[in-house]
One Martini backbone bead per residue (centre of mass of N, CA, C, O) as a GRO file, in nm:
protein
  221
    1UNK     BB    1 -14.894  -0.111  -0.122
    2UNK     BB    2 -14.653  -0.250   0.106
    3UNK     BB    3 -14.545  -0.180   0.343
    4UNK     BB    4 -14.307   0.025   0.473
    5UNK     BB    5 -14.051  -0.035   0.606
    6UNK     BB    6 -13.809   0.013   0.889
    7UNK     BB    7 -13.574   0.272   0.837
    8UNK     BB    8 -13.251   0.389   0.789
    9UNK     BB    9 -13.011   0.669   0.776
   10UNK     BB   10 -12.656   0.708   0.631
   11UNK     BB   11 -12.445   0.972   0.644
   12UNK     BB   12 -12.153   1.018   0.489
   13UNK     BB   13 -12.086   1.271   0.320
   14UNK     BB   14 -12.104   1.446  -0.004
   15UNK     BB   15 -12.370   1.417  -0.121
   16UNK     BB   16 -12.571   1.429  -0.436
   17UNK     BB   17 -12.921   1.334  -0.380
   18UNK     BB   18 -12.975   1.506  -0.106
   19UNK     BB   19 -12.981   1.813  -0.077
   20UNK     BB   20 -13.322   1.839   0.014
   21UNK     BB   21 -13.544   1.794   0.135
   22UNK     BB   22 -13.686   1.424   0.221
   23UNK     BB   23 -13.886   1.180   0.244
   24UNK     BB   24 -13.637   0.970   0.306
   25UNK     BB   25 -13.579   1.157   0.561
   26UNK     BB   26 -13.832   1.183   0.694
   27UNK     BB   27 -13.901   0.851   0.734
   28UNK     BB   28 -13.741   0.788   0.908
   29UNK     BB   29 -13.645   0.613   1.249
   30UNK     BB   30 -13.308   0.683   1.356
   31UNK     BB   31 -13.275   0.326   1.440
   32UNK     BB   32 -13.110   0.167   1.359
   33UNK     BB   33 -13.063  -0.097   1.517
   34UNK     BB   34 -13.393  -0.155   1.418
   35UNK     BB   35 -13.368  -0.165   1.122
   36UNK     BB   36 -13.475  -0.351   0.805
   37UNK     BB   37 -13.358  -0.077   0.666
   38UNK     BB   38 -13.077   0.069   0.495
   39UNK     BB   39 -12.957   0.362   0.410
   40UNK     BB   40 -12.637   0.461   0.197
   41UNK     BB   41 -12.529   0.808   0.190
   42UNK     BB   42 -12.277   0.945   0.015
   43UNK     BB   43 -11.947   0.920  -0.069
   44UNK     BB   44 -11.892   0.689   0.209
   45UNK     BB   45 -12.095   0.455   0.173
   46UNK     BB   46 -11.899   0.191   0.190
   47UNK     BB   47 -11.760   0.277   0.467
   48UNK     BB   48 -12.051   0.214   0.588
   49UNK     BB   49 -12.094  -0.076   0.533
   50UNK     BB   50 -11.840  -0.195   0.659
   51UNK     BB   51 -11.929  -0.057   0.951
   52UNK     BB   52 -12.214  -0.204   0.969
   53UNK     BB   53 -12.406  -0.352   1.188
   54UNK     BB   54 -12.602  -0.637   1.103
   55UNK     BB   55 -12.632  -0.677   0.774
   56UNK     BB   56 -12.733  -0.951   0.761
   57UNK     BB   57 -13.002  -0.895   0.948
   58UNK     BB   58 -13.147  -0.760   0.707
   59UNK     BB   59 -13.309  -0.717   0.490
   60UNK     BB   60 -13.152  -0.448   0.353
   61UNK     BB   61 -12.910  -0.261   0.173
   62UNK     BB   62 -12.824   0.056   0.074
   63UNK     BB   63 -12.597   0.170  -0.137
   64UNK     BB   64 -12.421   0.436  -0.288
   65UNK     BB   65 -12.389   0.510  -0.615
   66UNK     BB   66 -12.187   0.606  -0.900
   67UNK     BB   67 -11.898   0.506  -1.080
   68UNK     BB   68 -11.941   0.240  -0.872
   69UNK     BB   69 -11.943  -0.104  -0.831
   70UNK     BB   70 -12.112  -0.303  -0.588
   71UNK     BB   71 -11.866  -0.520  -0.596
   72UNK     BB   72 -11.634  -0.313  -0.468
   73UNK     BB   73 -11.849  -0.388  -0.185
   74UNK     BB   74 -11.915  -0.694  -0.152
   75UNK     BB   75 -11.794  -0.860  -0.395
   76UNK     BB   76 -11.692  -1.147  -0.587
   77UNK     BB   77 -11.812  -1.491  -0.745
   78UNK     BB   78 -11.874  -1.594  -1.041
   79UNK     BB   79 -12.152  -1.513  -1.058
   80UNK     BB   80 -12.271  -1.553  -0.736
   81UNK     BB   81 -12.300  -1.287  -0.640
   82UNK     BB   82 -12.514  -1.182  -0.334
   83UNK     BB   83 -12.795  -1.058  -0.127
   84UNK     BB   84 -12.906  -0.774   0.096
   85UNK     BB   85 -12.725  -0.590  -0.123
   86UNK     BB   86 -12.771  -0.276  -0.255
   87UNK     BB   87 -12.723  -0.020  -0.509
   88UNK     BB   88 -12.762   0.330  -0.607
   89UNK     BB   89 -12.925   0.587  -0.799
   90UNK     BB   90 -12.943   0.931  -0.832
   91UNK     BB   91 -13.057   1.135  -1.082
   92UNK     BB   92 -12.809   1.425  -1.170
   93UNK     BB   93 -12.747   1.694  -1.308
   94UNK     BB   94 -12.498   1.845  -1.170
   95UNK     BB   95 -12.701   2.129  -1.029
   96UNK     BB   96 -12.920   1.994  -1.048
   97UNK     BB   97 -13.217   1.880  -0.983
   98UNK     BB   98 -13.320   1.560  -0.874
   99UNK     BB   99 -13.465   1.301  -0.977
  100UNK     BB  100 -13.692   1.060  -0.938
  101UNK     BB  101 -13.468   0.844  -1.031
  102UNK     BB  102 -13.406   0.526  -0.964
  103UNK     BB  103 -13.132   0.297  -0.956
  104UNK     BB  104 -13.134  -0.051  -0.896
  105UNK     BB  105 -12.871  -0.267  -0.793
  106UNK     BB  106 -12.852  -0.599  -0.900
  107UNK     BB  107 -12.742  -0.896  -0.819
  108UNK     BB  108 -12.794  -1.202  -0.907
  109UNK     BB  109 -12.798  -1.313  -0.584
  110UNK     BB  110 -13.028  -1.150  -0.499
  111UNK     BB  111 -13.284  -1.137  -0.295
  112UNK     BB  112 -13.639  -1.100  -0.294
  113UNK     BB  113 -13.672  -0.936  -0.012
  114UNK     BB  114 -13.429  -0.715  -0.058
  115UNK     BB  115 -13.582  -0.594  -0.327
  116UNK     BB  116 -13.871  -0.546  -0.218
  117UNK     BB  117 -13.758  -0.361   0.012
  118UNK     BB  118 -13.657  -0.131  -0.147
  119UNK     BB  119 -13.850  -0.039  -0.289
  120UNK     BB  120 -14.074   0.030  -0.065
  121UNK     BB  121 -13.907   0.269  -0.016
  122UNK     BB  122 -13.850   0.456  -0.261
  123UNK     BB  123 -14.162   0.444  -0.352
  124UNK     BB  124 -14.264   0.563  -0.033
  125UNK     BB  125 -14.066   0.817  -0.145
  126UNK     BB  126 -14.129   0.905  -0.459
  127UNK     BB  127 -14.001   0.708  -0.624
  128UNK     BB  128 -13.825   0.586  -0.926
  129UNK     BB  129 -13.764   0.234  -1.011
  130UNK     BB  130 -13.484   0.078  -1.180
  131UNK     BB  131 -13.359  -0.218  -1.258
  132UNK     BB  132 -13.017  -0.344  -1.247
  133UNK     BB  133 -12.731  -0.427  -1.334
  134UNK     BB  134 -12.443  -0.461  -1.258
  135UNK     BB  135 -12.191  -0.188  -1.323
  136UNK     BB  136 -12.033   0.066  -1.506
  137UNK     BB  137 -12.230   0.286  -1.417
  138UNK     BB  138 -12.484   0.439  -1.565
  139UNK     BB  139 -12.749   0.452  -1.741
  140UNK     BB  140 -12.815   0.773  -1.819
  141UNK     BB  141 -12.489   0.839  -1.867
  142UNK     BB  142 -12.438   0.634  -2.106
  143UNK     BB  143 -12.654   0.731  -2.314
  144UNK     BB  144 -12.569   1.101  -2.303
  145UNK     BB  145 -12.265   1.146  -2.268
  146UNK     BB  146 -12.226   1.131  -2.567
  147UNK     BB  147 -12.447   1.335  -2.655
  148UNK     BB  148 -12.260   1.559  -2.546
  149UNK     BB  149 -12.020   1.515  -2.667
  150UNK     BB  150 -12.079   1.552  -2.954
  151UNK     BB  151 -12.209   1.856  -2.936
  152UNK     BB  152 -11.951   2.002  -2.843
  153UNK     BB  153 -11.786   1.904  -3.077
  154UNK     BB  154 -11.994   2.046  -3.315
  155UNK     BB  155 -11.874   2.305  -3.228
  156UNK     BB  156 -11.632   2.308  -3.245
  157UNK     BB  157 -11.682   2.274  -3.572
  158UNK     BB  158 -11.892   2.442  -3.655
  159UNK     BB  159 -12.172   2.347  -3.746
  160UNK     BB  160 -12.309   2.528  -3.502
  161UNK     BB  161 -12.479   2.691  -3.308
  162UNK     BB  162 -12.561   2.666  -3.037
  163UNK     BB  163 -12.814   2.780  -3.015
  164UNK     BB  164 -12.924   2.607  -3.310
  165UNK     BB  165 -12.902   2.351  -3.202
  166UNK     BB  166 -13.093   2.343  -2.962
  167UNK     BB  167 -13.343   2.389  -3.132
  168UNK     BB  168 -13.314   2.157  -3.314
  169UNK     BB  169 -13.398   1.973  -3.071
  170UNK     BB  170 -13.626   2.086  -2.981
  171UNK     BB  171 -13.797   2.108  -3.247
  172UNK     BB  172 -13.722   1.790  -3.368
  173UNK     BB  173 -13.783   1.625  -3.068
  174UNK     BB  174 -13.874   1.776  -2.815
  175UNK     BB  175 -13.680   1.919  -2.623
  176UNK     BB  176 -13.683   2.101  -2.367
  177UNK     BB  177 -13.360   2.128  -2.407
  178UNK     BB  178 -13.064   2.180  -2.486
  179UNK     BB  179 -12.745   2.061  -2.452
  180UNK     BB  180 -12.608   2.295  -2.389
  181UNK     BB  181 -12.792   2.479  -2.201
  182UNK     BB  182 -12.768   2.244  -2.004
  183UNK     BB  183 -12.475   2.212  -1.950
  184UNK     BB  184 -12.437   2.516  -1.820
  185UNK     BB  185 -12.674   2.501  -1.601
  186UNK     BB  186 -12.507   2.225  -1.459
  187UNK     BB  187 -12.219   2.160  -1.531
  188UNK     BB  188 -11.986   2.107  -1.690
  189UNK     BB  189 -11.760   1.996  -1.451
  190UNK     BB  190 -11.907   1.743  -1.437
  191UNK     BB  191 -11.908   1.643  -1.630
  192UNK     BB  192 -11.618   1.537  -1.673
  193UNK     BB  193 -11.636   1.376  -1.426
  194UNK     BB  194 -11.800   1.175  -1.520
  195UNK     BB  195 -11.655   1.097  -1.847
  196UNK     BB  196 -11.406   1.023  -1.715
  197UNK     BB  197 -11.480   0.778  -1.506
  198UNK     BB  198 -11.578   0.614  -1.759
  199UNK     BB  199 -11.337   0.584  -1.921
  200UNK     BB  200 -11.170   0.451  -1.762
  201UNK     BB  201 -11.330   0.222  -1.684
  202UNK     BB  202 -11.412   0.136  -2.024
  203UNK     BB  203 -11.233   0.291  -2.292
  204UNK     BB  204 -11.453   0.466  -2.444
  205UNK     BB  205 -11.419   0.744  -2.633
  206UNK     BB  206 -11.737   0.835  -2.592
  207UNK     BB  207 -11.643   0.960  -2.298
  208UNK     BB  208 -11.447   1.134  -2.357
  209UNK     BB  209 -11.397   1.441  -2.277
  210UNK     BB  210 -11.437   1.698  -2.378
  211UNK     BB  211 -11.314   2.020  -2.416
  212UNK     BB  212 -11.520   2.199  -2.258
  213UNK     BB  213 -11.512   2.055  -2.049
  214UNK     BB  214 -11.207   2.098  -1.961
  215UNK     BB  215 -11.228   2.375  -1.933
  216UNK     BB  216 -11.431   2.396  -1.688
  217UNK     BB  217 -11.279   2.248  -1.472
  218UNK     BB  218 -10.985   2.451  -1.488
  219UNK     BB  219 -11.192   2.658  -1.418
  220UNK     BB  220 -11.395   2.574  -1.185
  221UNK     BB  221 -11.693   2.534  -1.298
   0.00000   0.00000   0.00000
């Protein structure tokens, strides 16, 4: 791997992504001033891109999403937009420990010394890489919270006991967990969130929240 650029991260606070320490928050050099990628964590990654000075003379700019579109932060143009600006996004389920998988979200025209800097920051923290091009959502959680939503749904409608689904996909697919018990252990309301700002987004029924994950909501869970 070839050396990993000099970055600073600058936490905007309330992310869920480095709950705790992490090679990524250790290994930075603490001078935004000098470094030559900045990474923006927390909630409010977008308005400290938007306040971080000399963004556009860095290698590369990372900037934290959610359920939120790149170019919500950094503007669209017929689909030439790109720079030296990428988002990604921290796999993590509910209250789980945050998964090793980045996406790394990158637009038509970013730079590739901006993607090949980015890489080497994140792969040189022990993360593992994904690229994908720009939209509403993230790739895991199209693909998951659909079948999340299922199962609560026949959970729902009687097909069989919590118990007895989990199993079945834990030994017919090989899942080390099944479905509900994953969702109970991190957190129905947070999925109820992830997959309302989907729905929203996106307006597929198949990510409008189950019904036991708005109650899991409303009741604070």
């Amino acid at each position: 791997m070839a050396d990993i650029p000099n970055y600073a991260v600058i936490d905007s606070g309330g992310g869920r992504s480095f709950p705790a320490p992490h090679a990524l928050l250790e290994g930075q050099s603490h001078d935004v001033g000098a470094a030559e990628v900045v990474v923006l964590i927390g909630s409010d990654a977008g308005a400290a891109l938007a306040a971080l000075r000399n963004a556009s003379a860095r290698r590369a700019v990372l900037v934290e999403l959610h359920g939120d579109c790149l170019g919500e932060h950094t503007g669209e143009s017929a689909g030439r937009e790109g720079s030296n600006v990428l988002g990604f996004a921290r796999f993590r389920l509910g209250d789980g420990v945050p998964s090793d998988l980045v996406e790394l979200v990158r637009q038509p025209h970013t730079t590739p010394d901006a993607l090949a800097a980015a890489r080497q920051v994140l792969e040189g923290s022990g993360l593992q890489v994904a690229v994908c091009l720009d939209f509403q959502g993230r790739i895991i959680d199209k693909l998951v919270r659909p079948y999340y939503n299922a199962a609560l749904r026949r959970l729902d409608e009687g097909l069989a006991t919590a118990a007895d689904m989990d199993l079945t996909l834990e030994l017919g697919l090989g899942y080390p967990k099944g479905p509900i018990a994953l969702l109970e252990a991190t957190g129905l309301a947070h999925h109820c969130d992830v997959t309302q700002n989907l729905f929203e987004r996106l307006g597929d029924p198949a990510f409008a929240p189950a019904r036991r994950a708005q109650v899991a909501k409303r009741r604070g869970h």
